[in-house]
C-alpha positions, -999 to 999 in steps of 0.1 A, spaced: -345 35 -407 -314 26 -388 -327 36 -357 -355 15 -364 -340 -16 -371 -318 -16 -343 -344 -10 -320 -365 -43 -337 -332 -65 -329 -334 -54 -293 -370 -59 -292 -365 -95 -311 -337 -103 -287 -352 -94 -255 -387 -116 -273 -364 -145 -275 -349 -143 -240 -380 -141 -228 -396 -172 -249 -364 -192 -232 -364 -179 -197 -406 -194 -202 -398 -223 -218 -371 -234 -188 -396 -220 -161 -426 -246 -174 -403 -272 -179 -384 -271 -142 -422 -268 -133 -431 -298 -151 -400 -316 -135 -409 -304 -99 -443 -320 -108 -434 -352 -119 -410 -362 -92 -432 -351 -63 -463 -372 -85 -433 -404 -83 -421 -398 -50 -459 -391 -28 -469 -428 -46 -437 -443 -18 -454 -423 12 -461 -444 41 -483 -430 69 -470 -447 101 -492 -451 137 -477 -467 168 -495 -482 197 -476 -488 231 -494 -513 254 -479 -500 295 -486 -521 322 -473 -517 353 -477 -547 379 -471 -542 419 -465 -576 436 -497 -591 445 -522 -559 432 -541 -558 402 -521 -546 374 -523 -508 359 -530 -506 320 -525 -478 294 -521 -470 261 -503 -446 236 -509 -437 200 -479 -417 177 -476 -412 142 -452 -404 119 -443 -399 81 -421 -429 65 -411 -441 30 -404 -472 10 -364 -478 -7 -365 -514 -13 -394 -538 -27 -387 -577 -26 -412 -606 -28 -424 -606 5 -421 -570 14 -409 -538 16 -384 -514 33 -391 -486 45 -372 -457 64 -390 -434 92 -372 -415 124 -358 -434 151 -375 -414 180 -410 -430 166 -398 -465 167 -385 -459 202 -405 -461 227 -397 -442 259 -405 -451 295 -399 -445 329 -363 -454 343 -359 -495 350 -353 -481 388 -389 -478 390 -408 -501 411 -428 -519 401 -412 -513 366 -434 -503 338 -431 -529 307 -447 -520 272 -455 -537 235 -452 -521 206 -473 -525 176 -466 -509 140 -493 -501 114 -484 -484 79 -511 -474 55 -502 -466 15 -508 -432 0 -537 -453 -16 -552 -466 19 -540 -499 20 -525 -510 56 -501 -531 67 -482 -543 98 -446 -531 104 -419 -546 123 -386 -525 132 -352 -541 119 -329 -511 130 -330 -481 148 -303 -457 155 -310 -428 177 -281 -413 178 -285 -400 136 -324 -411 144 -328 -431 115 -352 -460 115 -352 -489 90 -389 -513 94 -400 -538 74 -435 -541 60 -444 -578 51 -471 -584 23 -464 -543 8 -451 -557 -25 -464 -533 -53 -450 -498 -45 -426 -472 -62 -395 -470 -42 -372 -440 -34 -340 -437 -54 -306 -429 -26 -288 -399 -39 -250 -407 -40 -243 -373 -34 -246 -344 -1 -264 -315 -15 -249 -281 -17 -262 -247 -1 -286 -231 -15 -303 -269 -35 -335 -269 -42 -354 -301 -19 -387 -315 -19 -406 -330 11 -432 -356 9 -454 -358 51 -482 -358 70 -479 -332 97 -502 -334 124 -512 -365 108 -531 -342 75 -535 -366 50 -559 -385 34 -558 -415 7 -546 -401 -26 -537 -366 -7 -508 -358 7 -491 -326 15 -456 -318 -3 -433 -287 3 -404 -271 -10 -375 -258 -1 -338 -250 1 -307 -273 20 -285 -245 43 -256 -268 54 -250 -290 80 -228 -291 112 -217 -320 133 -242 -348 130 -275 -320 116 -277 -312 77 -305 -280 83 -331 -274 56 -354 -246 49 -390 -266 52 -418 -266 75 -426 -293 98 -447 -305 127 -456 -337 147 -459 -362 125 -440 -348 98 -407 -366 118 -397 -397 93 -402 -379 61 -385 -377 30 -362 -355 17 -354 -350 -14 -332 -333 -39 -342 -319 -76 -337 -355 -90 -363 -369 -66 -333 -386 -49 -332 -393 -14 -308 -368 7 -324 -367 42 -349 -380 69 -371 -350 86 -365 -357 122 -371 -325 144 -368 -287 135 -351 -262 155 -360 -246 188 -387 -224 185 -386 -224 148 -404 -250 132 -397 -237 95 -364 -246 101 -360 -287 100 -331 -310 104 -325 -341 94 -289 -368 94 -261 -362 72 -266 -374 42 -230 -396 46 -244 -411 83 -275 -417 62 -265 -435 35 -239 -454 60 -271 -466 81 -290 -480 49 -261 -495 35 -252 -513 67 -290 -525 76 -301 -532 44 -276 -555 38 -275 -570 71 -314 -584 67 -312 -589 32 -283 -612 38 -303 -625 72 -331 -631 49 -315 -652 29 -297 -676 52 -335 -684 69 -352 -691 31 -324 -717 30 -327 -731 64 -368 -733 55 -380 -710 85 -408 -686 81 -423 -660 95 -390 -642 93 -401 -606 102 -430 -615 125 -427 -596 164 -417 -627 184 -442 -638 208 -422 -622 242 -434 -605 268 -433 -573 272 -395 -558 274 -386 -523 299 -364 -497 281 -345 -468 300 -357 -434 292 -342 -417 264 -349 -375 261 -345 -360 229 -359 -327 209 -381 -336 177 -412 -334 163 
C-alpha cells in the first residue's frame, strides 16, 4: 500500500505541474494575442510618390515618377492629427548628384492608409538617417490607438513582436505579425531575430508588453531573417527630441492664429545629393 501511495503523490504532483505549466502557456498565449490585436489597430501602411523632372536649357523637360512603400506606426494622437514613426530611408528621397546637368529636381508626396482602409496625407517633420528614424505627421487621423515607448532596452534572448506589410501584403483589417527574439546590439544596430522584406522597413518593434523597443529598418546581408533596427536609447532620444520640438512649434502658430500648420509648402521642387545605404 505504501508503494502505492507514493506512487499516486508523484502521479498527483507531476498532474499539478502539468495543469500550471498549461494554465501559464494559454495565458502568455492569450497575452501575445491581445497585444498584437492592440498594437495591428496603430499600423499605418505608407506609399511615396517622387515626381523627377529634369529640364535642359531651352528643351522640353524629362518627366518620371517613383512609387515606395513602407510599414509605419502611430505614438501620439492630438486634435488635428497624429504622429506617426516609419524609416528614414523611405522619407528620403535619393537622386542623382547636384553636379549633374541639367540637375534632376523631385516632389514628394506622402499617403498613409489605416489598418481599417482609411487614407490620409502625410507630411515629414524629422528624419534622421544616420539611426534612420522618421517622424511624419498625418493631419485629420484623429481616432487611432497609439503605441506605448518602452522606457527600457531589451535584454538577449526577449521575446518581440512585429507588426508590417512586407512586400506591401496586407489588406484592410489584415495584417501580417511575427515573432521573435532581440540578440543584442553593437554600435548604432540592436539585431533581432524576425523576418523582413521591402516594405516591411518602418515597422514596429515591440517587446512582450506591447511597448515600443525598435523601428525595422534593413536586415542583414544576405540574411533577411535577421533584421535591425536603432538602439533603443538613439530611439527614444529622436522621439523625445522631435516630438517636443513640433508639439511646442504647434503651439506657438495656434497662438499666432496661422493654419495649415503641417501642409507641404507650395515650393518648387528642391535637388538633394545622393545618399547610399543598405535596407529593405
Amino acid at each position: 500500500m505504501k508503494g502505492v501511495e507514493t506512487r499516486f503523490k508523484s502521479s498527483m504532483f507531476l498532474l499539478s505541474l502539468l495543469l500550471v505549466c498549461l494554465s501559464s502557456c494559454a495565458s502568455s498565449a492569450v497575452a501575445s494575442s491581445a497585444i498584437l490585436q492592440d498594437a495591428r489597430e496603430s499600423f499605418l501602411y505608407l506609399e511615396k510618390k517622387v515626381k523627377l523632372q529634369q529640364c535642359p536649357v531651352g528643351g522640353k523637360c524629362l518627366k518620371h515618377e517613383m512609387n515606395s512603400m513602407a510599414s509605419g506606426f502611430v505614438i501620439k494622437v492630438d486634435n488635428e492629427g497624429a504622429y506617426a514613426l516609419t524609416a528614414a530611408h523611405f522619407c528620403d528621397t535619393e537622386v542623382p548628384p547636384v553636379a549633374v546637368s541639367p540637375p534632376i529636381t523631385h516632389k514628394d508626396f506622402f499617403t498613409v492608409t489605416t489598418l481599417k482602409g482609411d487614407e490620409y496625407k502625410a507630411t515629414v517633420l524629422a528624419s534622421d538617417m544616420k539611426h534612420d528614424i522618421c517622424l511624419l505627421y498625418v493631419e485629420g487621423l484623429t481616432e487611432i490607438p497609439v503605441i506605448r515607448i518602452a522606457t527600457k532596452a531589451p535584454a538577449p534572448g526577449d521575446k518581440v513582436y512585429n507588426v508590417a506589410a512586407p512586400r506591401g501584403i496586407w489588406q484592410p483589417n489584415m495584417v501580417p505579425l511575427f515573432e521573435g527574439i532581440y540578440n543584442g546590439s553593437s554600435g548604432k544596430y540592436a539585431f533581432y531575430s524576425l523576418p523582413a522584406n521591402p516594405g516591411s522597413s518602418g515597422s514596429m518593434i515591440l517587446n512582450e508588453k506591447g511597448h515600443l523597443i525598435g523601428v525595422l529598418h534593413s536586415v542583414y546581408i544576405r540574411f533577411p531573417e535577421i533584421a535591425l533596427s536603432s538602439r533603443h536609447r538613439y530611439l527614444l532620444k529622436f522621439i523625445k527630441k522631435n516630438v517636443k520640438k513640433y508639439v511646442t512649434y504647434k503651439s506657438v502658430m495656434r497662438i499666432l492664429d496661422l493654419k495649415n500648420l503641417f501642409k507641404p509648402p507650395e515650393e518648387t521642387l528642391t535637388v538633394k545629393p545622393i545618399k547610399v545605404i543598405e535596407s529593405k
